[in-house]
VEXDREN-421249 format. One record per residue: y, z, x of N, C-alpha, C in turn; residue in one letter; chain. Coordinates in steps of 0.001 Angstrom, whole numbers, padded with zeros to 6 digits. Layout:
BEGIN
     n.v     n.w     n.u    ca.v    ca.w    ca.u     c.v     c.w     c.u residuo cadena
       Y       Z       X       Y       Z       X       Y       Z       X       A      A
...
END
This chain:
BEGIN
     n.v     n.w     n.u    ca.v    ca.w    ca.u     c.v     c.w     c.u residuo cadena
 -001185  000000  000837  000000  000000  000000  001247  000000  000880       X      A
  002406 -000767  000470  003581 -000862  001538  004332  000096  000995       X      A
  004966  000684  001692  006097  001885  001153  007536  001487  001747       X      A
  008392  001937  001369  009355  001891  002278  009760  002762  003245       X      A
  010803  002084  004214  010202  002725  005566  011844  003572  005904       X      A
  011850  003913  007067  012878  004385  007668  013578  003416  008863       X      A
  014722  003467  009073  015469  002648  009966  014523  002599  011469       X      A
  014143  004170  011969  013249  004252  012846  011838  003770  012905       X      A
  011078  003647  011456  009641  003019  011280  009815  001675  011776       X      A
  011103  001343  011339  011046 -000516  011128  011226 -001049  013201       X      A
  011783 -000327  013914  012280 -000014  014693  010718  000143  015563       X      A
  009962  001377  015013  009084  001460  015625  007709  000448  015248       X      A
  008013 -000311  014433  007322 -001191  013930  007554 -002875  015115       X      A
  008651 -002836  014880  008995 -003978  016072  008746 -003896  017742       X      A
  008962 -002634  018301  008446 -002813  019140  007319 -002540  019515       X      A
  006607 -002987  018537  004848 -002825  018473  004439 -004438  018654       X      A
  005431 -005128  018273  005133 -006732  018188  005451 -007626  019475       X      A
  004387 -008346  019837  004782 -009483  020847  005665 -010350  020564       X      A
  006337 -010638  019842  007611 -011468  019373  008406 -010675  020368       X      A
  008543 -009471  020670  009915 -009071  021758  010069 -008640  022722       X      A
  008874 -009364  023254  008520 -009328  025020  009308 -010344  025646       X      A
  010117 -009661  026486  010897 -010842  027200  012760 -010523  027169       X      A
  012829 -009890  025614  014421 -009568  024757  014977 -008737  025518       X      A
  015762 -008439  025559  017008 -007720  026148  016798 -006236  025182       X      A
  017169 -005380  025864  017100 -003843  024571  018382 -004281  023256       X      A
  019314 -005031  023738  020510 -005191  022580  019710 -006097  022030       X      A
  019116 -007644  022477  018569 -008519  021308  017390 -008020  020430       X      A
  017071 -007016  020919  015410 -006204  020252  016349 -005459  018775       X      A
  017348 -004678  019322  018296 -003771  018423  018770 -004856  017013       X      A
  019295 -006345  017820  019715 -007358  016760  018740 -007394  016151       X      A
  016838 -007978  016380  016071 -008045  015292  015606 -006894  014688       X      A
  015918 -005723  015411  015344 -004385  014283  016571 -004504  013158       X      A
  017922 -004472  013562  018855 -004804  012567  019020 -005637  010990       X      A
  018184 -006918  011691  017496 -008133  010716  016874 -007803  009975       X      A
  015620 -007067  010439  014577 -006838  009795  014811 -005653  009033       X      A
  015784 -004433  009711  016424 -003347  008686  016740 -004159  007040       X      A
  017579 -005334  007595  018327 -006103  006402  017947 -006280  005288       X      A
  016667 -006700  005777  015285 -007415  004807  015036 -005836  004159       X      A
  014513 -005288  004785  014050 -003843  004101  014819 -003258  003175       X      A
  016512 -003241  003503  017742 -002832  002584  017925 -003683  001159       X      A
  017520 -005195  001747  017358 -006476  000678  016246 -005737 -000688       X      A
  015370 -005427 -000171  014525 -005705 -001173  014261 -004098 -001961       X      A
  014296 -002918 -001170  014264 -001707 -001996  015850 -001350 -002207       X      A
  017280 -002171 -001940  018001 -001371 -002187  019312 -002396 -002740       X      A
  018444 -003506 -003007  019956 -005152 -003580  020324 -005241 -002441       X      A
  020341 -004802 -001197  021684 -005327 -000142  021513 -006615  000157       X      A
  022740 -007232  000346  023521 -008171  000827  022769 -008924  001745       X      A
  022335 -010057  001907  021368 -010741  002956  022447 -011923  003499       X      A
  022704 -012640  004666  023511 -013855  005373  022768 -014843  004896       X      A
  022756 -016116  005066  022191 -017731  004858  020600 -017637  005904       X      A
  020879 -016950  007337  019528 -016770  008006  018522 -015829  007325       X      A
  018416 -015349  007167  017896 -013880  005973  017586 -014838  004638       X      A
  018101 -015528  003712  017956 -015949  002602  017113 -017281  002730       X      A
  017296 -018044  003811  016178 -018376  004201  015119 -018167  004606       X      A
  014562 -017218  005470  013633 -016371  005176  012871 -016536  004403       X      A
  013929 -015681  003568  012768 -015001  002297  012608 -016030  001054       X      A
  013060 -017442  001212  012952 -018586  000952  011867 -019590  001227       X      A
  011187 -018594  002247  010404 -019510  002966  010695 -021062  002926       X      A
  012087 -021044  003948  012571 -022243  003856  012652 -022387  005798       X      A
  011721 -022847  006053  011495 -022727  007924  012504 -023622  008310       X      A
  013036 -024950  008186  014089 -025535  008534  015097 -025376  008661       X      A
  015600 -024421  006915  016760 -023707  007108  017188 -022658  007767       X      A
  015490 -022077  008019  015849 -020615  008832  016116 -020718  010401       X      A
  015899 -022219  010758  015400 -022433  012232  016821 -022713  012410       X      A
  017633 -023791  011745  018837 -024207  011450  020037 -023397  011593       X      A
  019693 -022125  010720  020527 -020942  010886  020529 -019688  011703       X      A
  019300 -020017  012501  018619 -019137  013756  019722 -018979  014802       X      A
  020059 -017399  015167  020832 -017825  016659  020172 -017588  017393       X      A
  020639 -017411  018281  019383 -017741  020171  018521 -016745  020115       X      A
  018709 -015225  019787  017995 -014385  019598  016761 -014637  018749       X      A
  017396 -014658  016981  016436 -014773  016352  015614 -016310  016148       X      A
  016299 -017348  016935  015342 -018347  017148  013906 -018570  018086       X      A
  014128 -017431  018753  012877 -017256  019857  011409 -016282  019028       X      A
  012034 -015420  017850  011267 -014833  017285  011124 -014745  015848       X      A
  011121 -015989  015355  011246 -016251  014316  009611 -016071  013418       X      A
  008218 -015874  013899  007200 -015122  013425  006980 -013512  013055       X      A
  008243 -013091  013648  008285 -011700  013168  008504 -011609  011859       X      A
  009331 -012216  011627  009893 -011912  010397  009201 -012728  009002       X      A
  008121 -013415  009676  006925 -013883  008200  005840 -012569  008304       X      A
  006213 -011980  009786  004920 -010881  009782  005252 -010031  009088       X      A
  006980 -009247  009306  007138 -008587  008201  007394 -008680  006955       X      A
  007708 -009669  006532  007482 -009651  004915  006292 -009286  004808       X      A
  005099 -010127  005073  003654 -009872  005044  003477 -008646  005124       X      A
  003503 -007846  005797  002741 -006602  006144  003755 -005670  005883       X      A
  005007 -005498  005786  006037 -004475  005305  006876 -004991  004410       X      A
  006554 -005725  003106  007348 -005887  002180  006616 -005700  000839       X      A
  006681 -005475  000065  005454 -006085 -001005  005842 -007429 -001880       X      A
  004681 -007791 -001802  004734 -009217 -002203  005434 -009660 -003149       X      A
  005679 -008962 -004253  006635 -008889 -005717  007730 -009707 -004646       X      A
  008222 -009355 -002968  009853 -010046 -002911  009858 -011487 -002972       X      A
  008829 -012299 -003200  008911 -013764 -003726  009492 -014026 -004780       X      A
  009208 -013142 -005900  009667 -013633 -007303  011403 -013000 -007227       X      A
  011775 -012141 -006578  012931 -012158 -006056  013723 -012653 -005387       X      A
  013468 -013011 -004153  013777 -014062 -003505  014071 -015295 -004406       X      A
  013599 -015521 -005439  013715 -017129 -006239  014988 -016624 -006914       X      A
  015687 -015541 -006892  017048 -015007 -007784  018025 -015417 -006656       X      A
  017979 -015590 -005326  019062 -015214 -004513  019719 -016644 -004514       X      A
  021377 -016216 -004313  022257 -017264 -005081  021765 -018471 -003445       X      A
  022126 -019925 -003717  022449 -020583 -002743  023451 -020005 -001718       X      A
END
C-alpha cells in the first residue's frame, strides 16, 4: 500500500536510486525537490510547472522537451516514482490538469 511520505522519506527514497550517481549534492536536492512536487501534487492539489505535468501525462517528448540538464539525465526516476510512491488513482487525475 503507498502512503504518503515525508519530505525526508522522498529524499531518502532517492538516494536509494541509481538515477543519481554521478549528480552534484545541489542537482540530487533539485530532483528530491521534483519529486517532493509530485508528492505535494497529488496528496495536497499543489501547483505542478509544464516539466511535472508532463510527467504525469505520460507525455515522454514533452517531458524530455521541458527537461533541464539535471532532470534530463534522470528522467526514469520519476516513472519509478509514480510507480512505486504514488497510487495509481494519479492517472485519472492527471487527465484534469489544465494544458
Amino acid at each position: 500500500m503507498v502512503k504518503e511520505m515525508t519530505r525526508e522519506e522522498v529524499k531518502a527514497w532517492t538516494l536509494q536510486e541509481p538515477e543519481i550517481e554521478g549528480l552534484s549534492p545541489e542537482d540530487i536536492e533539485h530532483v528530491v525537490d521534483c519529486l517532493w512536487s509530485l508528492h505535494e501534487w497529488y496528496w495536497h492539489d499543489r501547483f505542478v510547472g509544464h516539466f511535472l505535468k508532463a510527467v504525469l501525462k505520460n507525455d515522454f517528448g514533452e517531458a524530455c522537451g521541458r527537461a533541464d540538464g539535471v532532470n534530463s539525465k534522470v528522467l526514469p526516476i520519476y516513472d519509478k516514482f509514480l510507480f512505486n510512491r504514488i497510487p495509481e488513482d494519479y492517472k485519472q487525475k492527471a487527465k484534469k490538469l489544465e494544458e
